[in-house]
N, CA, C and O of each residue as an XYZ file, in Angstrom:
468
protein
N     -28.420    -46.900     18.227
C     -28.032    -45.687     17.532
C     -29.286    -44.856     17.248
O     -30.219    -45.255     16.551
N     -29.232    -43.855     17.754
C     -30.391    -42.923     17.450
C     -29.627    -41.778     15.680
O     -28.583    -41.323     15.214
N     -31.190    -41.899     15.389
C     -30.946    -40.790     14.058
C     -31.946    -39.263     14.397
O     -33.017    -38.873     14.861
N     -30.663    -38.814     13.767
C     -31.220    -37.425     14.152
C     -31.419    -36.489     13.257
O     -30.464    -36.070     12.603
N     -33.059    -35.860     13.019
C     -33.061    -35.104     11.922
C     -33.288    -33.361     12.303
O     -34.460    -33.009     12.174
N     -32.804    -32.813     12.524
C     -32.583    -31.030     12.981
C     -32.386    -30.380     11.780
O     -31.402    -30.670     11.099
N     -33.160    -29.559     11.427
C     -32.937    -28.027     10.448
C     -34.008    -26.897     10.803
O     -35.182    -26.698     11.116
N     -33.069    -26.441     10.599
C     -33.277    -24.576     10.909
C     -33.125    -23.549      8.980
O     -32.171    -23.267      8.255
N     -34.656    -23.323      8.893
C     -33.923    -22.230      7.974
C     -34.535    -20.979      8.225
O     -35.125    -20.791      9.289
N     -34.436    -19.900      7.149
C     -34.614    -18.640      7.870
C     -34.863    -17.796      6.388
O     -34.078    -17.514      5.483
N     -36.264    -17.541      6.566
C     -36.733    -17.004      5.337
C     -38.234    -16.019      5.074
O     -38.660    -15.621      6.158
N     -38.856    -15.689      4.207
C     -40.053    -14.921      4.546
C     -41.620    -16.002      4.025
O     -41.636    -17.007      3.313
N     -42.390    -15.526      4.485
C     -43.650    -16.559      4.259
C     -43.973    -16.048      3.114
O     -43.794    -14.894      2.724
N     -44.712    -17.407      2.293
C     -44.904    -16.610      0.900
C     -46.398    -16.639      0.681
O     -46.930    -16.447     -0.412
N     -46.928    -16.854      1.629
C     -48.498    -16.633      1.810
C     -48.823    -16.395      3.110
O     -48.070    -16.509      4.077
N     -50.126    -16.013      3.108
C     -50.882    -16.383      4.558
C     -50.771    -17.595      5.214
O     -51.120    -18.479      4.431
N     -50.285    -18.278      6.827
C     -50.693    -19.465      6.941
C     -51.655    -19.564      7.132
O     -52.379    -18.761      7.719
N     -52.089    -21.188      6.423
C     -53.116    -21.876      6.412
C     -53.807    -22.677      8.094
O     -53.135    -23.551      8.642
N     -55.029    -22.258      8.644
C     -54.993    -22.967      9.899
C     -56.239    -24.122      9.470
O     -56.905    -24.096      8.436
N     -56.308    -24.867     10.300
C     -57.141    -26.328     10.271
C     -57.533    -26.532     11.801
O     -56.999    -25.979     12.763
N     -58.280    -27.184     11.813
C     -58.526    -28.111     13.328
C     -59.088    -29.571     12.639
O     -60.026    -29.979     11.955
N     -58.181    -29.934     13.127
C     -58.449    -31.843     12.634
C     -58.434    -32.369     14.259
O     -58.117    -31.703     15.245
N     -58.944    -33.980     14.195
C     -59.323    -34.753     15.395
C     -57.956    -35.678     15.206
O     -57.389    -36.177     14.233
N     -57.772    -35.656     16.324
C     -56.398    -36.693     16.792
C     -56.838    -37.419     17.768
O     -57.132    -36.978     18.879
N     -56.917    -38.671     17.384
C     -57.013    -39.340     19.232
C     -58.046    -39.017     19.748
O     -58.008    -38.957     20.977
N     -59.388    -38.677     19.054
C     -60.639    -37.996     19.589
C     -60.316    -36.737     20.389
O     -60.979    -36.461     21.389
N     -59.177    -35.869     19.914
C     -59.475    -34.820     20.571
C     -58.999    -33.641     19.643
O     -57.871    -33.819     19.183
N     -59.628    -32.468     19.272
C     -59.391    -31.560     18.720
C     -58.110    -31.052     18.774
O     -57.759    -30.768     19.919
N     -57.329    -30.853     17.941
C     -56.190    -30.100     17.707
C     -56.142    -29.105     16.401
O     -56.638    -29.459     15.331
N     -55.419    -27.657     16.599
C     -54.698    -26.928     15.144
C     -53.570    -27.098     14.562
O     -52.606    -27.472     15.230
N     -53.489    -26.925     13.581
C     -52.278    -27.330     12.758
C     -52.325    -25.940     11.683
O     -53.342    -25.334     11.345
N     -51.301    -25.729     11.385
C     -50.750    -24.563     10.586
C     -50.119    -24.641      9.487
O     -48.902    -24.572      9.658
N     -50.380    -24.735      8.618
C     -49.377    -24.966      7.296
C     -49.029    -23.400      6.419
O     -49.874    -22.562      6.105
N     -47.744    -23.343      6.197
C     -47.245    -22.378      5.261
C     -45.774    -22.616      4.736
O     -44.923    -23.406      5.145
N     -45.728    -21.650      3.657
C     -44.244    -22.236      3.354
C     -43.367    -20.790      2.924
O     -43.574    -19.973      2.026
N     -42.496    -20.852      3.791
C     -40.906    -20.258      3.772
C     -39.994    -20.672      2.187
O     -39.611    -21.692      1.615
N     -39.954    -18.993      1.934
C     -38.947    -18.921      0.687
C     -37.323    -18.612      1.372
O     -37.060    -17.573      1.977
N     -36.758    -19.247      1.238
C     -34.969    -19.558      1.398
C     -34.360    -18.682      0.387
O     -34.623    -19.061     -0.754
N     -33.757    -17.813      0.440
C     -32.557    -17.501     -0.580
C     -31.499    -17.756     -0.261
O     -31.109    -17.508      0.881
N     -30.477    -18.513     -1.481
C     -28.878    -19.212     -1.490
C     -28.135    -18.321     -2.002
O     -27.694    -18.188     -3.144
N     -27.927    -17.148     -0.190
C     -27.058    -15.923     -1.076
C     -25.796    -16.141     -1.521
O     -25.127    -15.438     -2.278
N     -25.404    -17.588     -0.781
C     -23.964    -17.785     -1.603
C     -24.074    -18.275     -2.802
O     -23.052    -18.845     -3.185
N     -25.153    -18.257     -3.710
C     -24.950    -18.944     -5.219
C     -25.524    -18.118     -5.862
O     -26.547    -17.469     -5.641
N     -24.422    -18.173     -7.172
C     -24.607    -16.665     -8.030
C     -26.114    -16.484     -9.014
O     -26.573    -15.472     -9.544
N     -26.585    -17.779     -8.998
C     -27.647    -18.174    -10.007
C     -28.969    -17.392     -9.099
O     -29.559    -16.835    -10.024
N     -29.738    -17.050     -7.845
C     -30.455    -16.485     -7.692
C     -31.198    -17.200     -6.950
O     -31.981    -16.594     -6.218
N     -31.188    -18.082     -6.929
C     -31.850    -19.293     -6.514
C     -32.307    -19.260     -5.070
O     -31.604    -18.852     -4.145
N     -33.987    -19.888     -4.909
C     -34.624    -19.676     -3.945
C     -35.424    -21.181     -3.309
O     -36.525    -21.288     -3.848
N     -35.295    -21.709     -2.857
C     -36.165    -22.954     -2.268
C     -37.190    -21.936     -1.869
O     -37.072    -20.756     -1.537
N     -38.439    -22.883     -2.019
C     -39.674    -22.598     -0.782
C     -40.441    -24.339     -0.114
O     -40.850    -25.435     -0.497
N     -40.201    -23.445      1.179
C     -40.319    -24.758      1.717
C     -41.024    -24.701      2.458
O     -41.096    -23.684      3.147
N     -41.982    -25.920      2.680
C     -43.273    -25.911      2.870
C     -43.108    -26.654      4.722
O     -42.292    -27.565      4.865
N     -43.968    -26.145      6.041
C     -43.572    -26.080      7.239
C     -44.715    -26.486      7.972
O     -45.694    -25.993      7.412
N     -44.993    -27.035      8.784
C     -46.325    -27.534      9.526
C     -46.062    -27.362     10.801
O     -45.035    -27.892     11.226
N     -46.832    -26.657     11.645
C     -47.095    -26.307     12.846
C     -48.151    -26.770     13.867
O     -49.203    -26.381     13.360
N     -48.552    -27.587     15.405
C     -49.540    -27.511     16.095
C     -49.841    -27.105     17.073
O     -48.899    -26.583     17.669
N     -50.812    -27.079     17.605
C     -51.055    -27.146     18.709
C     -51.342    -25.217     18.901
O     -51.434    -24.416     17.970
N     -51.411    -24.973     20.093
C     -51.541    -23.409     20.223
C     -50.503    -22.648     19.881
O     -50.577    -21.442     20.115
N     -49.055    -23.324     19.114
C     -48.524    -22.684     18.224
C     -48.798    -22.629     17.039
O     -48.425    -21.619     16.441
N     -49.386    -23.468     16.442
C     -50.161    -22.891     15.104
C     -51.298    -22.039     14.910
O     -51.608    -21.444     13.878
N     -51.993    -22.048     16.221
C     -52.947    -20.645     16.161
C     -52.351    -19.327     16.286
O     -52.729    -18.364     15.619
N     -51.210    -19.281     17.334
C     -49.987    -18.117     17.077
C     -49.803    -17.645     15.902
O     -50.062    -16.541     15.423
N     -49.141    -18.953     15.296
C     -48.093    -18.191     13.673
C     -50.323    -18.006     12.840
O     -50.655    -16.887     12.447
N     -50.738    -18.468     12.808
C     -52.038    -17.784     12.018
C     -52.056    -16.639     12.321
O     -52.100    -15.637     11.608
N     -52.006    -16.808     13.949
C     -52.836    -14.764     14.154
C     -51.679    -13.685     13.800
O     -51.854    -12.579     13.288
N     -50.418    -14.293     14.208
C     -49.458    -13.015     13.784
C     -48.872    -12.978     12.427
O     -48.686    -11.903     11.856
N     -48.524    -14.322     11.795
C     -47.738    -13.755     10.699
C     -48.520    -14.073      9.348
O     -49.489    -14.811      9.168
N     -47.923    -13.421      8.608
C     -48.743    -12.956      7.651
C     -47.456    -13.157      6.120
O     -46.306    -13.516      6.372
N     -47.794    -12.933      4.989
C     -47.341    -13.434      3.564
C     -45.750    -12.290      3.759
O     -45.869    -11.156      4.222
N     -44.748    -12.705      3.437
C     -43.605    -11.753      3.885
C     -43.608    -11.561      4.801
O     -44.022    -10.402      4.780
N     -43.407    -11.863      6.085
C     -43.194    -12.166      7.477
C     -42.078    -12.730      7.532
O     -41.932    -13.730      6.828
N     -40.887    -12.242      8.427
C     -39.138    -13.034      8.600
C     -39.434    -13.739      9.388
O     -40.166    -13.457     10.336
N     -38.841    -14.995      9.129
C     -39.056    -15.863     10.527
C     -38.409    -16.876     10.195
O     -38.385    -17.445      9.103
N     -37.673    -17.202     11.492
C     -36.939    -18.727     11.678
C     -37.190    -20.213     12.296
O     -37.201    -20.715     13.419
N     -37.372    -20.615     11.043
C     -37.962    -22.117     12.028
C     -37.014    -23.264     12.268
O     -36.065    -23.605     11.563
N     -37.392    -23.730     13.257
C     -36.422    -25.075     13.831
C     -37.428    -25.942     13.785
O     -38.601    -25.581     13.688
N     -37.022    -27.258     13.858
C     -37.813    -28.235     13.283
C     -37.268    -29.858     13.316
O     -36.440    -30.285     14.120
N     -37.719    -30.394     12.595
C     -37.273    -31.754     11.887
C     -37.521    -31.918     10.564
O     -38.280    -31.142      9.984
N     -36.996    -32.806     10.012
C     -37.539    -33.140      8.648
C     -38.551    -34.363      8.497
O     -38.263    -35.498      8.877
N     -39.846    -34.000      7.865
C     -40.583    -35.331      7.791
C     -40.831    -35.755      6.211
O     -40.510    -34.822      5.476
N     -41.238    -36.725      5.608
C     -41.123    -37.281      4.573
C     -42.605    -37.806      4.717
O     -42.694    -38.707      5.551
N     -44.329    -37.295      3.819
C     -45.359    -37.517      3.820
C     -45.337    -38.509      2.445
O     -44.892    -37.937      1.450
N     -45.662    -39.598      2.296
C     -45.689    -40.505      1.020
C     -47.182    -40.891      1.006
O     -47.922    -41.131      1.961
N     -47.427    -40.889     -0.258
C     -48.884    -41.584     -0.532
C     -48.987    -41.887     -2.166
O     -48.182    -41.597     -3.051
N     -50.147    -42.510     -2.240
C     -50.753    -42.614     -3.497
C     -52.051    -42.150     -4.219
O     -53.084    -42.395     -3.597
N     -52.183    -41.534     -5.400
C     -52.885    -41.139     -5.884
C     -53.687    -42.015     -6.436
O     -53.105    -43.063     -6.715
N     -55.243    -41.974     -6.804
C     -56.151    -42.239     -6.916
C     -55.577    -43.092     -9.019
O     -56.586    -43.422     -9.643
N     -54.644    -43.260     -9.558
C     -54.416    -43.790    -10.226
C     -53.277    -44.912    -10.019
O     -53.087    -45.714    -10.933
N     -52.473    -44.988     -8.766
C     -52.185    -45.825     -7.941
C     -50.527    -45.028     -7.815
O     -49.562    -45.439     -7.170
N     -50.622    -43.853     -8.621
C     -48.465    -43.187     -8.680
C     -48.466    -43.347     -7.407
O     -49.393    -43.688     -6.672
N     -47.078    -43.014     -7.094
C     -46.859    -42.798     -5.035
C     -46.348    -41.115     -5.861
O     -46.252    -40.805     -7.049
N     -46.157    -40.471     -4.812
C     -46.073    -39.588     -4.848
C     -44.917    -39.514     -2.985
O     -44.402    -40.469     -2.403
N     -44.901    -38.143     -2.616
C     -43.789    -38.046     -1.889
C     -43.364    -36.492     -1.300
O     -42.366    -36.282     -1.990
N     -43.486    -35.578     -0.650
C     -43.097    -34.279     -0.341
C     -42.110    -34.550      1.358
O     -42.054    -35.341      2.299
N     -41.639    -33.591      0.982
C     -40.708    -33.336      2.418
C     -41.244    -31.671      2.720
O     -41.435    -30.593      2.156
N     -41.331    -32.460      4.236
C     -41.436    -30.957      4.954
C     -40.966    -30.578      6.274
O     -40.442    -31.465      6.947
N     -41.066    -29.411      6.757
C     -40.471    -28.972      8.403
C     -41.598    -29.544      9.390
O     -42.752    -29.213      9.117
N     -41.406    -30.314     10.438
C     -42.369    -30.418     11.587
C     -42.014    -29.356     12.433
O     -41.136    -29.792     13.178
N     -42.255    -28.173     12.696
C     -41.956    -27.281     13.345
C     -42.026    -27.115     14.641
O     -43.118    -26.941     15.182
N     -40.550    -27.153     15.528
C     -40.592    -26.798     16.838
C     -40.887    -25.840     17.693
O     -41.442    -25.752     18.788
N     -40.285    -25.007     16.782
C     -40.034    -23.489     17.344
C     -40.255    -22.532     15.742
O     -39.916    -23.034     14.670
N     -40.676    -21.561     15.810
C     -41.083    -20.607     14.850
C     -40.726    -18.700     15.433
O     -41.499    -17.881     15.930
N     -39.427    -18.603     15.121
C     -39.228    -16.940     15.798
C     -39.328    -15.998     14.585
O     -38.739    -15.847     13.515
N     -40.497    -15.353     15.349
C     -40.724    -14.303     14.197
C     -39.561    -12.732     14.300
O     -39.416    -11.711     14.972
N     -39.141    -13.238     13.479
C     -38.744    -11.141     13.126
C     -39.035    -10.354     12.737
O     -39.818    -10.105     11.820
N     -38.309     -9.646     13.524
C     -38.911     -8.078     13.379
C     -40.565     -8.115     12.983
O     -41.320     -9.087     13.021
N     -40.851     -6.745     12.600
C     -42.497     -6.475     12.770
C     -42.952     -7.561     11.800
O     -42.187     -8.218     11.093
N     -44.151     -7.669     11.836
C     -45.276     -8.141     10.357
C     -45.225     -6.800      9.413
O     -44.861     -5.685      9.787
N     -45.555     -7.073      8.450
C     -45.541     -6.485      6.972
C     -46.274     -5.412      7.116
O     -45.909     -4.269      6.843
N     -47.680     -5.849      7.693
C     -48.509     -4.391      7.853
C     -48.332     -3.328      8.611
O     -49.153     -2.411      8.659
N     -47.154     -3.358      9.326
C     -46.879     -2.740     10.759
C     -45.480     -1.589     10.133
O     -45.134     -0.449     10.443
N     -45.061     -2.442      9.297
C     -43.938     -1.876      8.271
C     -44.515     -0.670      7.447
O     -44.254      0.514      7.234
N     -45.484     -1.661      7.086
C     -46.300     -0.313      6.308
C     -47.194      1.196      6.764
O     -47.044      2.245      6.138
N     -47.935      1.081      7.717
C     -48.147      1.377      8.780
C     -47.144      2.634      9.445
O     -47.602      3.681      9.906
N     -46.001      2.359      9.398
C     -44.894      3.128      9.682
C     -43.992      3.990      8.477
O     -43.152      4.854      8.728
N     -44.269      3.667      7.547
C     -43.469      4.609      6.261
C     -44.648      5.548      5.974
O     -44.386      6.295      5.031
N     -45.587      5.695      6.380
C     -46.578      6.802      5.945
C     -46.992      8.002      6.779
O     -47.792      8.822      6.328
């Protein structure tokens, strides 16, 4: 039996992504971290997840160079589960997107702006 973890959400960046180059396997790779705010327009309370998304390879140098803090974009993915312990021995625990695919919409922010003036 295979398990299968797939999600897609679709939201704006709430910062700049973050880029890195870390060593894998003795060989250089990028990785991209940022995190997507969700709004639950079906719930009356207002309510917003932000959810935090990791990207590699020469797609994480992509989403660095183009998108930017409020940027639309839809990511597909998996779900991963990072666990560790802190230096007083707690575990601790975050979930995040391993990102497959990342489609940006419509323009970047500055391009928006750029255009109303």
């Amino acid at each position: 039996m295979i398990n299968l973890s797939v999600v897609i959400i679709d939201g704006n960046l709430t910062a700049d992504p973050e880029l890195k180059s870390v060593t894998v396997n003795s060989e250089q790779r990028s990785v991209a971290n940022f995190s997507v705010a969700v709004n639950h327009d079906n719930e009356d309370d207002g309510r917003v997840s932000f959810v935090p998304v990791e990207v590699w390879g020469k797609y994480a140098e992509i989403c660095y160079q183009h998108l930017k803090k409020g940027s639309p974009v839809v990511v597909h993915g998996s779900l991963r589960q990072d666990r560790w312990k802190d230096e007083a021995g707690n575990n601790h625990s975050r979930f995040k997107i391993m990102a497959d695919e990342v489609l940006f919409r419509g323009r970047k922010p500055d391009q928006q702006q750029d255009q109303s003036h």
